[in-house]
Steps between C-alpha positions, in 0.01 A plus 500: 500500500775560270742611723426134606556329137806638483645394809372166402667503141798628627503156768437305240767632244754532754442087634496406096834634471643443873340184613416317225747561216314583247719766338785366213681780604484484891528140516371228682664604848262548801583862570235478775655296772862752468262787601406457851501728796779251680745657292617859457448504126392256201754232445529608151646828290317817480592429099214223557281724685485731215476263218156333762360870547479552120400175402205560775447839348499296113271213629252764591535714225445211269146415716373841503575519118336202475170596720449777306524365190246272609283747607519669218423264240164384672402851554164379336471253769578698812244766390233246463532294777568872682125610338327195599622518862353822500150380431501180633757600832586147472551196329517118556841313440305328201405822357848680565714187297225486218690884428834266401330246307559682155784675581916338502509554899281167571 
């Protein structure tokens, strides 16, 4: 569900800017390893834990925004695929790609 997507996302974001550096801002340090339950708190500043919250918070901002968008502008799409579903109650893979064959998401 989507309590479930966002837990996911928010994984995701966090290990982009934590694990794997890929933040300008953050840096390339492995936050990940400092944060362990062998220690009493995070081998780094709550400064840094601040500046990682809201960089989580932008990264998923910035997806959202962009999901929507998305959805938006292939509103056309969505409905018909929605409508055929409806009629047909399902569809092969085939038949479900053949919807992206005109369109700038193939």
């Amino acid at each position: 569900g989507a309590s479930n997507d966002i837990e996911r996302a928010t994984r995701i974001a966090r290990a982009m800017i934590m694990r794997y550096g890929m933040d300008e801002e953050i840096g390339l340090e492995n936050y990940v390893w400092a944060h362990t339950v062998e220690w009493e708190r995070a081998l780094y500043s709550e400064e840094t834990q601040k500046k990682i919250d809201l960089k989580v918070r932008e990264y998923l901002e910035k997806a959202y925004k962009f999901a929507i968008d998305t959805i938006k502008k292939h509103k056309k799409l969505h409905t018909q695929i929605s409508e055929d579903l409806l009629k047909k109650e399902d569809i092969s893979r085939e038949e479900f790609e053949a919807y992206f064959i005109d369109t700038k998401l193939a």
